[in-house]
C-alpha beads as a LAMMPS data file, in Angstrom:
LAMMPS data file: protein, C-alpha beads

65 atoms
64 bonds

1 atom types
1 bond types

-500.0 500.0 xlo xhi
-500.0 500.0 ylo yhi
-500.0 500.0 zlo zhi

Masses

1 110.0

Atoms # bond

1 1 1 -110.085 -212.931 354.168
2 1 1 -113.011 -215.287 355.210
3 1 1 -112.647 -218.642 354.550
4 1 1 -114.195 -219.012 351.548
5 1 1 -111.673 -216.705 349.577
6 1 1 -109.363 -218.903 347.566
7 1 1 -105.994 -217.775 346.922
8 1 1 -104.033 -218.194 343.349
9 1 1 -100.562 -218.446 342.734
10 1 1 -99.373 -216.187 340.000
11 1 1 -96.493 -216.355 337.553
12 1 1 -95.224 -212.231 336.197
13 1 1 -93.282 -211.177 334.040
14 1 1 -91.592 -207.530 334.060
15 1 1 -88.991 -205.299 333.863
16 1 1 -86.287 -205.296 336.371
17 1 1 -86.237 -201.632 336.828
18 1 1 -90.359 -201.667 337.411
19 1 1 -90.218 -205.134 339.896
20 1 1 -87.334 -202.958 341.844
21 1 1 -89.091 -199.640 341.999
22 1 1 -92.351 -201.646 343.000
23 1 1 -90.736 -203.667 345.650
24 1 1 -88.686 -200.845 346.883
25 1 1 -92.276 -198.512 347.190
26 1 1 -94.508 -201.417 348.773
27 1 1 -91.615 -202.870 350.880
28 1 1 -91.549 -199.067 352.508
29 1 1 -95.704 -198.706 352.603
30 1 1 -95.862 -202.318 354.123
31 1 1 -93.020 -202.499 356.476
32 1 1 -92.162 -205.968 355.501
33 1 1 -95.171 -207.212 357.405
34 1 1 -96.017 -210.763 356.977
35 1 1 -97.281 -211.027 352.799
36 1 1 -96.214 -207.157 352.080
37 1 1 -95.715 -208.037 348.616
38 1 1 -99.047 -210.049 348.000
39 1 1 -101.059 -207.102 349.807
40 1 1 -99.198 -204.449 347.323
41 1 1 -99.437 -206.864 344.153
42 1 1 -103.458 -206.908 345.675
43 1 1 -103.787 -203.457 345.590
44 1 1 -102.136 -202.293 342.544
45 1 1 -104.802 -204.769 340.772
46 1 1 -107.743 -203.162 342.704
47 1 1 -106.427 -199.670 341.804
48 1 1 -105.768 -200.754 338.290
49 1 1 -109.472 -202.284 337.706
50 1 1 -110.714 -198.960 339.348
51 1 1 -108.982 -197.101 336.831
52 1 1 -109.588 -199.103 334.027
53 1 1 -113.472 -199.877 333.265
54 1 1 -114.938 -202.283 330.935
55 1 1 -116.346 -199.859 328.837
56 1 1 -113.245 -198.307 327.917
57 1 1 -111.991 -201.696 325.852
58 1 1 -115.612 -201.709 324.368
59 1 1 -114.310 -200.690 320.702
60 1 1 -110.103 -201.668 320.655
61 1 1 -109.756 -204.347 318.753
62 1 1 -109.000 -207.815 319.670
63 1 1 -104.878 -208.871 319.731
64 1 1 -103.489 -212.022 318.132
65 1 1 -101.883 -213.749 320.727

Bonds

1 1 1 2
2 1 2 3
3 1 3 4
4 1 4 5
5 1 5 6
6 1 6 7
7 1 7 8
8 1 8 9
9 1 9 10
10 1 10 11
11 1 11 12
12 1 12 13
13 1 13 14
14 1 14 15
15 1 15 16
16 1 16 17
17 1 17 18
18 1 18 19
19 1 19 20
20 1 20 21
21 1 21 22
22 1 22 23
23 1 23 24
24 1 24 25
25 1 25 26
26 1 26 27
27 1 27 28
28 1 28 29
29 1 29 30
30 1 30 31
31 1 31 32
32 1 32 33
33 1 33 34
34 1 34 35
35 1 35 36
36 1 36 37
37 1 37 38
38 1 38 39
39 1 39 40
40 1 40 41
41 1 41 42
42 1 42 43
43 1 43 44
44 1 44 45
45 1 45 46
46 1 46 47
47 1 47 48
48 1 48 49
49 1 49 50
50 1 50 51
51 1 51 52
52 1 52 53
53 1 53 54
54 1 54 55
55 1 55 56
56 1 56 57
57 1 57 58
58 1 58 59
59 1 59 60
60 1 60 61
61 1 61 62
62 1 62 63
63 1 63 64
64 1 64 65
């Protein structure tokens, strides 16, 4: 990361089951290496935005939150 790349702390929510599975996967990929869990959290973003385009929330309709 250059310099210029600011880093933001994060607060999550989710199921038990789904933070163990996750941890158990990325812990395995990463080795532990120093921030395994903020490169996996990094990458299942990237892959989700990848997956998920703009367009594709175009027409749902907005949630009351």
């Amino acid at each position: 990361m250059s310099e210029e790349t600011k880093i933001k702390r994060v607060t999550i929510h989710v199921e038990s089951e789904l933070d163990y599975e996750f941890r158990r996967l990325a812990s395995q990929k990463f080795r532990f290496e120093p921030k395994w869990y903020s490169k996996a959290i990094k990458e299942a973003i990237l892959l989700w935005i990848e997956n998920n385009p703009e367009e594709d929330f175009e027409d749902l309709p907005e949630e009351d939150t």
